[in-house]
N, C-alpha and C positions, 0 to 999 in steps of 0.2 A: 681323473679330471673332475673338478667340482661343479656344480650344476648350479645357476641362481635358478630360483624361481622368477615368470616374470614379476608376479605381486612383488617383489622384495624390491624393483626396482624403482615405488611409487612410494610418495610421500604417506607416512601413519596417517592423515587427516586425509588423506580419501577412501578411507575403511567407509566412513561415514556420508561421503557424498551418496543423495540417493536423487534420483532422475525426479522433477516435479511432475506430479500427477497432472498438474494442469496442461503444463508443455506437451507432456504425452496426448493427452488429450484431442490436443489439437488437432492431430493426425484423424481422429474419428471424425474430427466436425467439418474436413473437409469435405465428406460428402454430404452432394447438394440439400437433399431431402434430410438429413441429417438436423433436427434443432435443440442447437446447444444454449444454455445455461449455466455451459463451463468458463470458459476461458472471462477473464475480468478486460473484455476487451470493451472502449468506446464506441459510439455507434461509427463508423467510418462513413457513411453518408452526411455527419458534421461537419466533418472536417474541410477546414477553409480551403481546399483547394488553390481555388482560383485568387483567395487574398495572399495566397502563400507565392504562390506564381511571380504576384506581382512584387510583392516583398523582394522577391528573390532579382529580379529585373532593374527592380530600387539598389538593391545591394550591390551588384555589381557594377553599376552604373556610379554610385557612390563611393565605392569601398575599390571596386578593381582589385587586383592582386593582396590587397591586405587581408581581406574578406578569404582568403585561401592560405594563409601563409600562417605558420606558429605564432602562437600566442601564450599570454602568460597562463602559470596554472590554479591560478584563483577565478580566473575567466574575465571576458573582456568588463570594461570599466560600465558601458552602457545598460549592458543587464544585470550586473552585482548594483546597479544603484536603482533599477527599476524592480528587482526582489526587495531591496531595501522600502522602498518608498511605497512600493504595495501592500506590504506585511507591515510598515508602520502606522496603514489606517486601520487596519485588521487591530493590532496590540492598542493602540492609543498613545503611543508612544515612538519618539524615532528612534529606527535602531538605523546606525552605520553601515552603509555599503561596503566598509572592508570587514565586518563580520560574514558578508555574503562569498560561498564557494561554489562556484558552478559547477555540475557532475553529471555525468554521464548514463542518466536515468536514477529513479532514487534508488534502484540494486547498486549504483555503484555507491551511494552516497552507505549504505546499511554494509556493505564490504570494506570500505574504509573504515569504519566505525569498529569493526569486530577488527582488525587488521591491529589498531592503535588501543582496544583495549584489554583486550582475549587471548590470554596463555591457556593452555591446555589445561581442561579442568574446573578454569573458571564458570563461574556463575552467574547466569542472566534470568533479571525477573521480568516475565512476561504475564501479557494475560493468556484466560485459559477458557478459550481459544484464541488465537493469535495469526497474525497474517504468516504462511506459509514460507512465501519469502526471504519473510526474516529468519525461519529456523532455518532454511537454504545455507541465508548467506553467512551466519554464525555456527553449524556445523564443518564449516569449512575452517575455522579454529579452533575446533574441537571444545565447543561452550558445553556446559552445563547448565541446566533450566529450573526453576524455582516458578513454579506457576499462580497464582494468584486469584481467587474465584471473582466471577463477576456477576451480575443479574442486569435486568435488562435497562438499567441507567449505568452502566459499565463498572469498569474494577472496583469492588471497596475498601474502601483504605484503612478501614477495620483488618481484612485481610492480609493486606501488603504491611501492614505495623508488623502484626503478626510474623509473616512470611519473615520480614527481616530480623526482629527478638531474634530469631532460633537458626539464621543464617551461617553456616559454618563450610566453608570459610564465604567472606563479607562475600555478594555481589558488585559485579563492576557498576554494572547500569541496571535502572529501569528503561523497556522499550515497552510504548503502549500507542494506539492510536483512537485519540478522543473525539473525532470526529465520523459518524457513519463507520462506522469500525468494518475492516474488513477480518474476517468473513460476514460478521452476525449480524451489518449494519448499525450496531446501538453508540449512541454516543453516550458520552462522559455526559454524566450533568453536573449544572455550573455549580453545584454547590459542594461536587467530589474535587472540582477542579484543585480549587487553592487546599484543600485538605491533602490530597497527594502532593503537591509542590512541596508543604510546610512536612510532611513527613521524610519527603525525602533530602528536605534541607537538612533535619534535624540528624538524619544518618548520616551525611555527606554522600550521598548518592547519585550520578547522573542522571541523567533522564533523558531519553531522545524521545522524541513528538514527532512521531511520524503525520503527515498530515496531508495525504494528497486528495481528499474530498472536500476541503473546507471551502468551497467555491461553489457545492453541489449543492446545494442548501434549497429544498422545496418550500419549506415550511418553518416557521417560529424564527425568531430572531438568534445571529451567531454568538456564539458564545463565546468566554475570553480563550483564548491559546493560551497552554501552558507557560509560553515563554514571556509570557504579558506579565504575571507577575514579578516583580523584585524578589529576590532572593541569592541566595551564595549557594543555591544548589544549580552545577552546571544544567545547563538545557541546552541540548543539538536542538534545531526544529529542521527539519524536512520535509519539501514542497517539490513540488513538479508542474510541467506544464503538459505532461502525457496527459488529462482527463481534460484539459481547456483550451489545448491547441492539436498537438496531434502527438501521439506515444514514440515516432519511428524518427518525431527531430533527437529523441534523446537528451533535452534540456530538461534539469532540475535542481535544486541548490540545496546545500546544506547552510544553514544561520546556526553562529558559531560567538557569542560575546564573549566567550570565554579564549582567551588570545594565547594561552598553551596549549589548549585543544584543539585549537584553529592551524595552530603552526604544526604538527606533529600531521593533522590532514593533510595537509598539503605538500607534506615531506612524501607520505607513502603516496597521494597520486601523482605526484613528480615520476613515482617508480611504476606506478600503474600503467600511466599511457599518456605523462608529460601534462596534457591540457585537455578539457573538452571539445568538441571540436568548434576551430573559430566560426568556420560557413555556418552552421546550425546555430549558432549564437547569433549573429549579426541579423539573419532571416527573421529568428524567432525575436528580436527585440523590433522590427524593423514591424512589423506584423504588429504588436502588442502596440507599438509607438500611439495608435489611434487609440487613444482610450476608451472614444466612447463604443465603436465599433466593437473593440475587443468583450468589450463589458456587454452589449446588446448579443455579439456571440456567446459570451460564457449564459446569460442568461436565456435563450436559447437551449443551451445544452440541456440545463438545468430544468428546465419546462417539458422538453419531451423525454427527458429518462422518471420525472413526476409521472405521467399520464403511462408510461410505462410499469412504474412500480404501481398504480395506482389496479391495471390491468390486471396483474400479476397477483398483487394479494384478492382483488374479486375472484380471480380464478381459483386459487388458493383456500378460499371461505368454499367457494360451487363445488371445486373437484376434489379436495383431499377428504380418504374417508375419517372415520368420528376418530379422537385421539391428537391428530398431527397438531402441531403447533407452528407457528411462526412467526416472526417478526415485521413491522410496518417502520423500517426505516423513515427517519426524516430529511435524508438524503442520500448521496452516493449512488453507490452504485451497485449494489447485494440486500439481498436478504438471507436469511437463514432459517433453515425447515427443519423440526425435531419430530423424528418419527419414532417414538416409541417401541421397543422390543424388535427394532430391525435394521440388521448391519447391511448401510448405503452402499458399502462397497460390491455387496452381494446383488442389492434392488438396483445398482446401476450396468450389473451387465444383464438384468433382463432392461432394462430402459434403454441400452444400448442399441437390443434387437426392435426394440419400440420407435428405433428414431429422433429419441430425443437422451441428450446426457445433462451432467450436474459435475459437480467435483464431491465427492465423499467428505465429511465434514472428519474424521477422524486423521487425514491428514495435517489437521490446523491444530491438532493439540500435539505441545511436545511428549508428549507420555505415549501417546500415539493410541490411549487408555478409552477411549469415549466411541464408539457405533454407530449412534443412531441419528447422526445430526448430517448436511445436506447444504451446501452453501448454493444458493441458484442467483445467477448475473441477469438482471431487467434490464441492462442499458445496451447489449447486441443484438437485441432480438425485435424486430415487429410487434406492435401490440395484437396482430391478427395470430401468427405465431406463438407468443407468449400464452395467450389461450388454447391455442392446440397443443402444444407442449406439456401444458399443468395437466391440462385432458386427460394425454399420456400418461404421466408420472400418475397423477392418482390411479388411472388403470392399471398400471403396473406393481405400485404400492401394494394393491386388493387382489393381482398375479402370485404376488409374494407371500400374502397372508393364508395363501388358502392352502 
């Protein structure tokens, strides 16, 4: 009698699924005493509660049975034109509300994405370091990575020329996020911007724009989005309302001008899970409807995770010993800590027993190649905290070295 194994009975593309460091994570932070700098979570003492409540009381009093019942899967008509007409003051330009698809956190929108461009093997150019998530959700079709160096006005496109000359075979996409970059916080500056669009025109290469901090903005004037430029090089952008409303409605949208790429989307979330959900839409547009409200809230958000990063790097200057480096985002929601000659993954289970965690920065590079780097989140933590924490962390840093 022939035996299978059970391995034999799973698909080849979960050799590669590995559990996020972060999600793991989470399990540590819930104990009380516990202060983390892991997890990229919102402060949840933001969050509209109570304006949600009433949204939700407008909705159904409005909507009745609709507001529950299937819906199409590009998502309802009132939020594809309130993404449109938001992001067309952001570009300077109007784009169309049927470019707009609504999705189910931006993980589902970066799964679709790998779903419709990624055979096994392929090629995706990323920067280096790169959000987490994304290599999540494109190991799941077995991608291949081309990394791209960046300094601290982000990818250079010196680089990515480069990267692409000697590309064998082409990549599908560029995936980058220009805004507070997650992990290392650094944004694109305006003057790499159109320099990447125009090189990736000139390959014919996609580009998705990932872009869930562009709202988070402390300091200096915004910058254009990639998809602002004219060009024949496609541009996904993708945006969320997880960092400006609340992460657990699950609304976020993919903008799509290019109408074969648009259509092929909406093919595979048809197969995904039909539609996003209509309740969470209706709520979330129902919510946003008061503009100026919404805008005094997101400014808000924006003001106490400032005074939190601002906490964070004074700490950062007081407590790290001589050596450490870091970043002074001008938004968002991360910074990034380089600790010279010493692998994070090691310094974070003595920080562990310290009471305070981080996410190891060498899961953010696809190579998995780099040690010494430290992503730490300013926007879940207390600024009373934040300062006891960095306290920690250099304590333990100076644990480490001896």
């Amino acid at each position: 009698m022939t035996t299978i194994s059970r391995a034999a009975k799973f698909a080849e593309r979960t050799a590669r699924l590995r559990a996020s460091t972060i999600r793991e994570m989470l399990k540590v932070t819930q104990q009380p005493d516990v202060i983390s700098f892991g997890g990229g979570l919102p402060a949840s003492e933001l969050f509209p509660t109570e304006a949600i409540a009433e949204a939700v009381r407008v909705v159904m009093q409005l909507r009745g049975p609709a507001a529950l019942q299937y819906s199409v899967t590009e998502g309802i008509p009132e939020m594809r034109q309130w993404v449109a007409q938001r992001l067309s003051r952001r570009v300077g330009h109007t784009l169309d509300a049927e470019t707009v698809t609504i999705v189910n956190g931006s993980q589902q929108g970066l799964d679709l994405i790998g779903k419709i461009f990624l055979d096994p093997g392929d090629h995706v150019v990323l920067e280096n370091p790169t959000y987490l998530g994304t290599i999540q959700a494109f190991d799941a079709y077995q991608a291949r990575y081309l990394t791209v160096d960046t300094d601290e006005d982000g990818l250079l496109p010196e680089s990515l020329e480069r990267v692409l000359d000697h590309a064998d075979p082409f990549p599908k996409l560029l995936y980058l996020v220009p805004n507070f970059q997650n992990p290392t916080g650094r944004t694109l500056s305006a003057r790499r911007r159109e320099s990447v669009v125009r090189i990736c025109e000139r390959f014919g290469l996609p580009i998705v724009e990932d872009d869930p901090y562009c709202e988070l903005r402390f300091e200096g004037a915004d910058l254009p989005s990639l998809i602002s430029y004219q060009t024949t090089a496609p541009i996904i952008y993708l945006g969320t309302g997880s960092k400006i409303m609340a992460p657990g409605m699950r609304v976020a949208w993919l903008v799509i001008p290019d109408e074969e790429i648009r259509e092929k989307i909406v093919l595979v979330k048809q197969g995904a899970d039909l539609h996003s959900g209509t309740f969470a839409q209706y709520v979330f547009h129902q919510y946003v409807s008061d503009g100026a409200a919404f805008d005094a809230h997101v400014r808000e958000i924006a003001q106490t995770y400032s005074r939190r990063r601002d906490v964070m790097s004074e700490a950062l200057a007081e407590f790290m010993p001589e050596g450490v480096r870091f970043t002074r985002p001008a938004g968002g929601m991360f910074l990034w800590v380089t600790v010279p000659g010493v692998d994070t993954s090691e310094l974070l289970r003595i920080c562990a027993a310290s009471k305070v965690v981080f996410v190891p920065g060498v899961s953010f590079y696809p190579g998995r190649d780099v040690h010494d780097g430290m992503r730490l989140n300013f926007s879940n933590a207390s600024e009373k905290n934040i300062r006891i924490g960095v306290e920690r962390l250099g304590h333990a840093i100076t644990a480490y070295n001896r």
